[in-house]
C-alpha positions as CSV (number, residue, x, y, z in Angstrom):
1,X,25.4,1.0,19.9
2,X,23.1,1.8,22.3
3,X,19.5,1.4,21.5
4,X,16.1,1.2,23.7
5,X,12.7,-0.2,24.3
6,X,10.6,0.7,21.3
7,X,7.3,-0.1,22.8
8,X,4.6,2.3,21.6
9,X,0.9,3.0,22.1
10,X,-1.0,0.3,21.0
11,X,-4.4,0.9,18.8
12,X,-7.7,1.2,20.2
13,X,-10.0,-1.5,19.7
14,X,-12.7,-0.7,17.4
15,X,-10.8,2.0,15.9
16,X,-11.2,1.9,11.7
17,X,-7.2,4.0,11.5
18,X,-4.5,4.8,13.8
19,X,-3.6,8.1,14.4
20,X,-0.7,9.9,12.6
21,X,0.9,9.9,16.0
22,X,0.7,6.4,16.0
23,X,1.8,5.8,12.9
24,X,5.1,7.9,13.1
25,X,6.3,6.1,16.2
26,X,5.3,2.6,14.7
27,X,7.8,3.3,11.8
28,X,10.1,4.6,13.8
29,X,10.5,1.8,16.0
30,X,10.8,-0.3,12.7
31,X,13.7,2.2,11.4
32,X,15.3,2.2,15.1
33,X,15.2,-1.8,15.1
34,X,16.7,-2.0,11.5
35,X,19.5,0.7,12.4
36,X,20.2,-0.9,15.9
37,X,20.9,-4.2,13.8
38,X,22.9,-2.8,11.0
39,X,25.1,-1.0,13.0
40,X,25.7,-3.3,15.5
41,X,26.3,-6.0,12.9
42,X,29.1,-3.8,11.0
43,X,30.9,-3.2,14.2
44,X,30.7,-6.7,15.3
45,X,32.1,-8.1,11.6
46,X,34.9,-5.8,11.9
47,X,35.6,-7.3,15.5
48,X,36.0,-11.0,14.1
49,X,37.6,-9.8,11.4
50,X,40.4,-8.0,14.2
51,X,40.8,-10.5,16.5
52,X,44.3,-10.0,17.5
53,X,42.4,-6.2,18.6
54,X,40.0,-8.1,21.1
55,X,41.5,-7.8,24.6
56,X,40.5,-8.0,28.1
57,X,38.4,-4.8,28.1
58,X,37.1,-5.5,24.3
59,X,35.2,-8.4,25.6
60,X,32.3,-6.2,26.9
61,X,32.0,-4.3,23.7
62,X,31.9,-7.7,21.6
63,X,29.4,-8.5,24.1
64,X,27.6,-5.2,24.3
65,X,27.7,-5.2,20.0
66,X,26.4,-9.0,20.5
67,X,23.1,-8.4,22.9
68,X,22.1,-5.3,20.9
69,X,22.1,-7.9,17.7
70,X,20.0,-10.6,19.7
71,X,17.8,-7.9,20.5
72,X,16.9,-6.2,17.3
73,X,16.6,-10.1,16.2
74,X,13.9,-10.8,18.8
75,X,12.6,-7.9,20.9
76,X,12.1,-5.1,19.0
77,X,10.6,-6.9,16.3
78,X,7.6,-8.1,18.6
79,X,7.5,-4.4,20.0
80,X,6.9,-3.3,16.0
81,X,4.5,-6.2,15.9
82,X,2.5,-5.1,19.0
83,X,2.2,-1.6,17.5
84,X,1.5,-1.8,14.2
85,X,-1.2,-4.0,14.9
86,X,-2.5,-3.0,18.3
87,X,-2.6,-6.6,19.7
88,X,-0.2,-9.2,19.8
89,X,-1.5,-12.1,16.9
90,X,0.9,-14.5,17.8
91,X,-0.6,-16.6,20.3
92,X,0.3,-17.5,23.8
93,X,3.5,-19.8,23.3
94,X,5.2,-17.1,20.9
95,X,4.1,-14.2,23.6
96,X,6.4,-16.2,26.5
97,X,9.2,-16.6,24.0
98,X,8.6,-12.2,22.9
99,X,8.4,-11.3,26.8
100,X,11.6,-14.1,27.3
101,X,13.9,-11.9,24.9
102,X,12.4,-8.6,25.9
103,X,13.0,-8.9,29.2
104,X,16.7,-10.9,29.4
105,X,18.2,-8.6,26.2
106,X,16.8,-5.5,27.7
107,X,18.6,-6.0,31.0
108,X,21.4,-7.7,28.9
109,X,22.5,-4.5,26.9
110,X,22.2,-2.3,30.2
111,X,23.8,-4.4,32.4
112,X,26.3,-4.4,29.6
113,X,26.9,-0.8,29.6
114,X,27.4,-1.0,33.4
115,X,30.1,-3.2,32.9
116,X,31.9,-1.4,30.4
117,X,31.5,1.8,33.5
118,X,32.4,-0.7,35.9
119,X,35.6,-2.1,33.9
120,X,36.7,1.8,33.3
121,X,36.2,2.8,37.2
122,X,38.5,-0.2,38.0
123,X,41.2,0.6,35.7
124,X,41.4,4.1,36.6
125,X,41.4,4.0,40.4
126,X,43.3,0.4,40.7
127,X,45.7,-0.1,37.7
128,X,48.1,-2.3,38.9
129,X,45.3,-4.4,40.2
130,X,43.6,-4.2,37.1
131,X,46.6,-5.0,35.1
132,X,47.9,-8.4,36.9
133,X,43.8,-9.6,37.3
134,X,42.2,-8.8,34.4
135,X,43.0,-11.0,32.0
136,X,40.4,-12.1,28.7
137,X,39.5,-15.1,30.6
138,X,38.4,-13.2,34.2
139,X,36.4,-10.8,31.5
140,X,35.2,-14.0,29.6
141,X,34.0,-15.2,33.3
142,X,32.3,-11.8,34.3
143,X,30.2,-11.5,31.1
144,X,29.0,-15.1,31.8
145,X,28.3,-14.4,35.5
146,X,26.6,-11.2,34.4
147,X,23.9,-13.2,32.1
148,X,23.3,-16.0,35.0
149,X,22.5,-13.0,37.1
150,X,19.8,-11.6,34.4
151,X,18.4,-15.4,33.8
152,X,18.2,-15.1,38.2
153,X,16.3,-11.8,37.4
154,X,14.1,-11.8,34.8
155,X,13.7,-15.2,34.2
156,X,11.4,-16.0,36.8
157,X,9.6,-12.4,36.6
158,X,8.5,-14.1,32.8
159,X,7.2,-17.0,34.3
160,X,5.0,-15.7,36.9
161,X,3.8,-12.5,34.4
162,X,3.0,-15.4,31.7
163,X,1.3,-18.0,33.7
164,X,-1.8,-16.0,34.5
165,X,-1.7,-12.8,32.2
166,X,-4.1,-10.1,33.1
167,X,-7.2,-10.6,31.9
168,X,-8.7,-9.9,28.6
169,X,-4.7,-8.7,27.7
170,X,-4.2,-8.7,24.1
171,X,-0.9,-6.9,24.0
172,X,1.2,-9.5,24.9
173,X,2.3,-7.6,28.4
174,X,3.8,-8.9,31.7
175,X,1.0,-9.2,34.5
176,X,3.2,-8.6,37.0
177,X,1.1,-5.6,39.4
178,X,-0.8,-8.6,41.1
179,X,2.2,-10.7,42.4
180,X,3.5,-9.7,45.6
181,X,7.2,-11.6,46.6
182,X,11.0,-11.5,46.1
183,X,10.6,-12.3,42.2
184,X,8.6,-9.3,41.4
185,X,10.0,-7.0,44.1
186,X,13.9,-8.1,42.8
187,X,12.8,-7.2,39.1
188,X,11.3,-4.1,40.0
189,X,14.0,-2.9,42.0
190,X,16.7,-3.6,39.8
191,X,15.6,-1.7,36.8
192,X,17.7,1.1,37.3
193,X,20.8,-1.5,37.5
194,X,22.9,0.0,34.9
195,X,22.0,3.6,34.9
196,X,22.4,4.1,38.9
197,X,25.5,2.2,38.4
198,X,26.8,4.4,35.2
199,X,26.3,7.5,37.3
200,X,28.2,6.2,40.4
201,X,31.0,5.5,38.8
202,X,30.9,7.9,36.1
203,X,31.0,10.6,38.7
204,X,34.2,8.9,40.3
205,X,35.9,9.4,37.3
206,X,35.0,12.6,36.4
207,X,36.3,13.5,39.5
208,X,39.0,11.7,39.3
209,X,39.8,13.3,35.8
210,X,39.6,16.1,37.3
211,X,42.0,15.6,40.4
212,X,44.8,14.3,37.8
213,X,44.3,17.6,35.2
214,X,44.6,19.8,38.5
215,X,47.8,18.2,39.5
216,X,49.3,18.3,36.0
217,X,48.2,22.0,36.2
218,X,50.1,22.4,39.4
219,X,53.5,20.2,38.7
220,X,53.4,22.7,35.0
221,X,53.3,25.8,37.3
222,X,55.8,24.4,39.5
223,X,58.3,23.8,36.7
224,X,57.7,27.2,35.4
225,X,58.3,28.8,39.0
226,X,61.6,26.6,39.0
């Protein structure tokens, strides 16, 4: 389900033909954006189609399947659009509403996969906890407090990138190198969100996997010594 930012090199200005290089990854990103929504759109249909099957911890992957969907409707589109052409040809107003999706579904769908790590690191290392507190709802609550802080993110990293774009930018591209404060320095910073998170806690329960095969190992051996 997981898919990625299919921005490619944009055309040269003047130039009569792009090269084959550019070419290939232009129709890639098309195929990629096309594949991203079919699949995601199969697995979600057979979701709603199980409901009874959607529990507490089947809320992020509804939600996961859900912002990958939004974002092959939206994002990668404009990314396709930006390469194929070399320039963006929408206009200004449609450019906010590209860098809008871009920027909130992109976080979205990693942030997503960091709650999906986070959810797992939980149950394994506090299952009663996890069993008496995490109900549908609190996972319901948690996915909606996980898109206010994207909005508190990126949101206002669109506005400022949009209101004065950097001059004589045709690509339709974030001026965001000029403005010093918290809203850049908060954006910047928290681009690595999910995968520094996936890797914390992924390495937990490795480790954790670990411990428990180990002490299966041993309590076998012991039984065999008996």
């Amino acid at each position: 389900m997981n898919s990625s930012n299919n921005s490619t090199q944009s055309l040269s200005e003047g130039s009569d033909s792009p090269s084959h290089f550019i070419h290939f990854t232009t129709y890639y990103a098309l195929a990629s954006d096309i594949a991203t929504f079919v699949f995601n759109s199969t697995i979600l249909i057979a979701l709603l189609h199980a409901r009874q099957a959607v529990n507490s911890f089947m809320v992020y992957v509804v939600q996961l399947t859900v912002s990958e969907v939004l974002l092959a409707l939206t994002a990668l589109p404009g990314n396709f659009v930006r390469s194929f052409y070399g320039f963006w040809p929408f206009g200004d107003p449609l450019c906010f509403a590209f860098s809008y999706f871009d920027s909130v579904f992109q976080s979205g769908v990693r942030y997503s996969h960091a709650m999906i790590t986070l959810n797992r690191f939980w149950a394994a290392f506090f299952p009663v906890h996890y069993r008496n507190v995490h109900t549908r709802k609190a996972a319901c609550g948690i996915v909606a407090a996980m898109w206010l802080f994207v909005h508190a993110i990126q949101l206002p990293s669109v506005i400022v990138g949009r209101v004065s774009p950097t001059p004589g930018d045709t690509q339709c591209i974030l001026n965001l190198a000029s403005k010093p404060g918290l809203v850049v320095v908060s954006s910047k910073a928290l681009v690595w969100d999910g995968t520094s998170v996936n890797t914390l806690c992924q390495t937990y329960v490795d480790e954790l996997s670990q411990n428990a095969g180990y002490a299966i190992n041993r309590a076998e051996e012991l039984k065999r010594t008996k």
